[in-house]
C-alpha positions as CSV (number, residue, x, y, z in Angstrom):
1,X,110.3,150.0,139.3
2,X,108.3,151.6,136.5
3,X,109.7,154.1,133.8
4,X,107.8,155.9,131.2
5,X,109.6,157.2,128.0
6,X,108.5,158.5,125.0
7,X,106.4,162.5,124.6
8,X,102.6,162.3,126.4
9,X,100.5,161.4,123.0
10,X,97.6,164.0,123.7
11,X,94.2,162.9,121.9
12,X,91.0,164.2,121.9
13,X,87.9,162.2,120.4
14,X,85.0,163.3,119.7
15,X,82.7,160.1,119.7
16,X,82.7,157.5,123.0
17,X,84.5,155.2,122.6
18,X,84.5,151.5,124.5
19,X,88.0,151.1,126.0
20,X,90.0,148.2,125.0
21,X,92.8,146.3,125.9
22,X,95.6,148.5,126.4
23,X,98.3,149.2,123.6
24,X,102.2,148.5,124.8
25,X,102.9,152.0,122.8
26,X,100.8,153.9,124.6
27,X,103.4,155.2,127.0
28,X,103.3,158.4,129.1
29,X,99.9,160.7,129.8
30,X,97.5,160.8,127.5
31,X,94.2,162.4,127.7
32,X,90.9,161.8,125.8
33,X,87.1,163.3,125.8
34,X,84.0,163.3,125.2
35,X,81.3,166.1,125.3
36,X,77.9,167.3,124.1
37,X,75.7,169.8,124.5
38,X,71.9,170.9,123.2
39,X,70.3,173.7,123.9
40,X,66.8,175.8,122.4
41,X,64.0,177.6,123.2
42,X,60.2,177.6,121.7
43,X,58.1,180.7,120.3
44,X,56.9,181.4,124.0
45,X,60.9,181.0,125.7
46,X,59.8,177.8,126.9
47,X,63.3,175.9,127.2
48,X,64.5,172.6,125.1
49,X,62.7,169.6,126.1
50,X,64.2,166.3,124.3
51,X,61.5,164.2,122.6
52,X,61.0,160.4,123.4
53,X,58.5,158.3,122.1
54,X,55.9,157.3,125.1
55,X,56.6,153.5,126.3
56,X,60.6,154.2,125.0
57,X,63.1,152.7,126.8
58,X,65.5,155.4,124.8
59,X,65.7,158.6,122.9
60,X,67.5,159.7,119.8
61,X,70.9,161.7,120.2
62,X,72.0,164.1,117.8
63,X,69.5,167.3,117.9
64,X,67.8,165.5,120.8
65,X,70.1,166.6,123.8
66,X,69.0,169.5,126.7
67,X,71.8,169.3,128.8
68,X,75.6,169.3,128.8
69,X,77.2,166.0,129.5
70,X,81.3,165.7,129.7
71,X,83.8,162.8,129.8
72,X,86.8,163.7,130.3
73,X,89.2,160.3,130.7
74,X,93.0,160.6,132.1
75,X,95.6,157.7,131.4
76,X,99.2,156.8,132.2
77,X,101.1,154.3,130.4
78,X,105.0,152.9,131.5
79,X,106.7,150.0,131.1
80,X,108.7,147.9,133.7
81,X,112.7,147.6,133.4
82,X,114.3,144.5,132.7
83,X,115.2,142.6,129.2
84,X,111.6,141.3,129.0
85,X,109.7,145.1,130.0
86,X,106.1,144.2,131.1
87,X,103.6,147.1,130.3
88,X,101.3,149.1,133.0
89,X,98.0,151.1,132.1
90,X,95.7,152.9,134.3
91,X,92.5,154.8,133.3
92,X,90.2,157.0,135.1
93,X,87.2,158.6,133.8
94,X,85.0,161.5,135.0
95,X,81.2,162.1,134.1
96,X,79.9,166.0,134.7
97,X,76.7,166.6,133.5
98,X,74.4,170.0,133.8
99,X,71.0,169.8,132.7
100,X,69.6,173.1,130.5
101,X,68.2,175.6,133.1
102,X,66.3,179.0,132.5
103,X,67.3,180.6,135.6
104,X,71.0,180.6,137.1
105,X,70.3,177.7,139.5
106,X,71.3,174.5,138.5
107,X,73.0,171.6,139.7
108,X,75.8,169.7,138.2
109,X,75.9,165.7,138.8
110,X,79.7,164.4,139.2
111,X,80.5,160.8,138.7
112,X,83.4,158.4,138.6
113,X,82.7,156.5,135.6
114,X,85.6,154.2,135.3
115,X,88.6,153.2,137.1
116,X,90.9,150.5,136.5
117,X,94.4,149.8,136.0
118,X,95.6,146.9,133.7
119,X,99.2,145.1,133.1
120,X,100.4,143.3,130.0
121,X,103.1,141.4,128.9
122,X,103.5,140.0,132.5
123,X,102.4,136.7,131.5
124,X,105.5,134.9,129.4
125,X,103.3,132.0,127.7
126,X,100.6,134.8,126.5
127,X,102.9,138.3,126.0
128,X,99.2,139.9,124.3
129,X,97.0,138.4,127.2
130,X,96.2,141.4,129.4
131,X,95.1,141.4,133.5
132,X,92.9,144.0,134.3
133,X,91.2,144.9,137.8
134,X,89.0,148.2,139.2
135,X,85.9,149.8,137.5
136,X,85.4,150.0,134.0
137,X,82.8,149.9,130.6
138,X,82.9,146.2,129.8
139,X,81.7,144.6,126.0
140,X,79.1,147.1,126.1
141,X,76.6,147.0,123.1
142,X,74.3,149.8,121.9
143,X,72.1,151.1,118.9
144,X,74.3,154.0,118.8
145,X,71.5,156.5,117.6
146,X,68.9,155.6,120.2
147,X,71.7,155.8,123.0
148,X,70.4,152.7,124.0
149,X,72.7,149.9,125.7
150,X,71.1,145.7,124.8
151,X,74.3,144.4,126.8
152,X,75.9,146.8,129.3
153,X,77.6,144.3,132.2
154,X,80.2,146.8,133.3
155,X,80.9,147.3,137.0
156,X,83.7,146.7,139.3
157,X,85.7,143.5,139.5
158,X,88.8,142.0,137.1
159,X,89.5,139.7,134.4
160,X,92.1,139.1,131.8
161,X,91.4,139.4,127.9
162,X,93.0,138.8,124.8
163,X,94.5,135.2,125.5
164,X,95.4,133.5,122.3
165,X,94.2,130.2,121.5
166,X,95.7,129.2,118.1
167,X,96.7,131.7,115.4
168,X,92.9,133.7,115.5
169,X,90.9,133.0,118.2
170,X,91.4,134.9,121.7
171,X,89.6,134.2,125.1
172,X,88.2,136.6,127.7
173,X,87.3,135.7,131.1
174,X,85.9,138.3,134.0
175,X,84.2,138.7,137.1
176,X,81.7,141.9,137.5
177,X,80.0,142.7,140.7
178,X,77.2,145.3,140.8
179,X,77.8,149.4,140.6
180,X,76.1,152.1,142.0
181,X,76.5,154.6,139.6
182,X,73.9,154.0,137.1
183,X,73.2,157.0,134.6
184,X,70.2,157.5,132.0
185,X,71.1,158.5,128.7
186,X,70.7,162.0,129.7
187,X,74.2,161.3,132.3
188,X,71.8,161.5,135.1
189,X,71.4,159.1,138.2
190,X,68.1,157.4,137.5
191,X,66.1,158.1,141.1
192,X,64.3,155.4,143.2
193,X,65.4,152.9,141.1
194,X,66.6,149.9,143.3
195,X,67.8,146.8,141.5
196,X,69.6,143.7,142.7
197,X,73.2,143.2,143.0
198,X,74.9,141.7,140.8
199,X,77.9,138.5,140.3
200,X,78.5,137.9,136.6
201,X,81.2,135.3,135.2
202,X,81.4,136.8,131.8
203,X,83.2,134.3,129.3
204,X,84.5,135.2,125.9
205,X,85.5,133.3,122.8
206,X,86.1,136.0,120.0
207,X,88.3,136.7,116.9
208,X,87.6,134.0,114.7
209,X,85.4,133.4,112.0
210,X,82.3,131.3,111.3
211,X,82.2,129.4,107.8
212,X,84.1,129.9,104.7
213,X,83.6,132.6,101.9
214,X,85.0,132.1,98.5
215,X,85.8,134.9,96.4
216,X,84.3,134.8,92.8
């Protein structure tokens, strides 16, 4: 059986953030967010219309939005009972964006961004490893200020993450298959775009360093 203890820790951020393992603290409800919103009008009323270079693949953010995008991302934490407690996560995020408008139509888009539960401490040999399974944002890399994504494998699938090998180095191992909801930068489904679907083995070595620095 599971128990939580401890007061819901309620957090609200104001920058995305990639999701990580999950911390054995973090007990209880907790809520985060993430929203923005842009909009302006010309000298003739003429609404906001964000600028991107032509050929682009991206756009600047700040001062460059014309639409309202929302995250809003909904976690429970609890630990198992016993001597040796293992610790349960789950995480499920929600995408809601509405585009500026000059009339009073509009339509909103809804999407499940993530979903995905993970468990640590359930392994005895590795007590920081954690096993994770569902949809989720996975190593994603951007240039934050273009809103543009280099490396982006996230989809549905499971792995586990943060298995030590030695005192520094960890190893992640995952399977991703492909996902359907594909956004622009703006939070909006990209239309008649039709891509292959997709297997990826995604293998990890991180946390240790390369070389030696000596201070002077």
């Amino acid at each position: 059986s599971l128990t939580a203890a401890g007061p819901p820790d309620l957090a609200i951020v104001h920058a995305q953030q990639e999701p990580g393992a999950p911390g054995p603290g973090d007990l209880g409800f907790r809520f985060q967010g993430y929203l923005r919103s842009g909009f302006g009008v010309d000298g003739d009323g003429k609404g906001q219309q964000p600028f991107q270079a032509p050929l682009a693949g991206s756009k600047y953010r700040l001062g460059n939005e014309a639409e309202t995008y929302l995250e809003t991302t909904f976690l429970y934490g609890a630990n198992s009972e016993g001597e040796k407690p293992g610790y349960f996560d789950t995480r499920v995020r929600l995408a809601y964006v509405t585009p500026t408008s000059q009339t009073s139509s509009f339509d909103t888009t809804f999407s499940l961004r993530e979903a995905y539960a993970g468990a640590r401490r359930v392994w005895q040999a590795q007590p920081t490893a954690t096993c994770w399974a569902g949809a989720r944002f996975y190593d994603r890399q951007d240039v934050h200020i273009t809103d543009f994504y280099y490396r982006d494998p996230s989809g549905f699938g499971g792995g586990l993450e943060d298995v030590a090998l030695g005192e520094r180095a960890k190893l992640a191992v995952a399977w991703i298959g492909g996902t359907q909801d594909e956004l622009e930068s703006s939070g909006v489904p990209a239309p008649d775009r039709f891509r292959f679907n997709k297997n990826t083995v995604d293998i990890k070595l991180y946390g240790f360093g390369l070389g030696r620095t000596r201070a002077s």
